[in-house]
LOVEXBA-701873 format. One record per residue (C-alpha): x, y, z. Coordinates in steps of 0.5 Angstrom, whole numbers, padded with zeros to 4 digits, always signed. Each point is the difference from the previous one (the first is absolute). Layout:
N
XYZ...
END
This chain:
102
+0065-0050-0102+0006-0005+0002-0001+0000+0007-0007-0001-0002+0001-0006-0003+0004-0003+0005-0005+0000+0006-0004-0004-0007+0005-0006+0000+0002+0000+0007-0007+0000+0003-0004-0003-0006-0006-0001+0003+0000+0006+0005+0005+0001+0006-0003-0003+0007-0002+0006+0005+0007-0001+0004+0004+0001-0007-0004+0006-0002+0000+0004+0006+0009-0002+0000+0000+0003-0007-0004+0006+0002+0004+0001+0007+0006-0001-0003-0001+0006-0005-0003+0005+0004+0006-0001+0005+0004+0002-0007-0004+0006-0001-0002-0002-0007-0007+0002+0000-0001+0000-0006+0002-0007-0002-0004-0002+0007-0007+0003-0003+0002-0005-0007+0000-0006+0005-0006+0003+0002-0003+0001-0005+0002-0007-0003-0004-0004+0005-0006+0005-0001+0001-0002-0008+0000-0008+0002-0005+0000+0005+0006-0002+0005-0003+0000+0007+0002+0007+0004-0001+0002+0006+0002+0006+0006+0007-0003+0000+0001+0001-0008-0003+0007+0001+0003+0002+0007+0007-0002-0004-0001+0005-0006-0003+0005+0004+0006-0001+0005+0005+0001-0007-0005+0007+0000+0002+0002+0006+0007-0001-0001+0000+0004-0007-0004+0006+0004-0005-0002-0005-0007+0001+0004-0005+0002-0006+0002-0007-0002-0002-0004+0007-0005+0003+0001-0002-0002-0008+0001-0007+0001-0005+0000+0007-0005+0003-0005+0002-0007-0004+0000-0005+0006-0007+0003+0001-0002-0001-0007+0003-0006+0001-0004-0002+0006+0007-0001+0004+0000+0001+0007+0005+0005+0002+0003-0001+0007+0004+0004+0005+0006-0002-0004-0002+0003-0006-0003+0006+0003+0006+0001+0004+0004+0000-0007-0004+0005-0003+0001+0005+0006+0006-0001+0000+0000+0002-0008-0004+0007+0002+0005+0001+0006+0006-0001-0004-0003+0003-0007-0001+0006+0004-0008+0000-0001
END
């Protein structure tokens, strides 16, 4: 969509790792989950770099929407994705089971 295309114009060769975890960040702290899971989604499409700082941030998002099906998803992904979690993302993905009541 629109948002979509921005991220395009704004970063046409791909955003940097610092902007990348900048933009996740600031959407999960706006609990927009969904729009997070896009930007994800969007580096995976181009072939962008993620790494546990990227995912720590969308599982984060996940916690605060009491969403922890959804983290524990997107640990599979990292997995798939041969990225390595920290005690940060799996701090984030037990606090989506605590706050999701699993």
């Amino acid at each position: 969509g629109a948002f979509l295309a921005t991220l395009d114009q704004a970063f046409p060769k791909g955003p940097d790792l610092r902007s990348s975890t900048l933009i996740l960040s600031g959407l999960a702290k706006q609990r927009a989950l969904n729009m997070t899971c896009l930007v994800l989604s969007w580096h995976k499409l181009n072939e962008y770099e993620l790494n546990h700082f990227h995912y720590s941030a969308v599982i984060n998002a996940c916690a605060q929407m009491h969403k922890w099906t959804k983290a524990f998803q997107l640990l599979s992904t990292m997995a798939q994705d041969e990225v390595e979690s920290n005690t940060v993302t799996m701090n984030a993905a037990v606090s989506s089971c605590e706050k999701g009541g699993a």
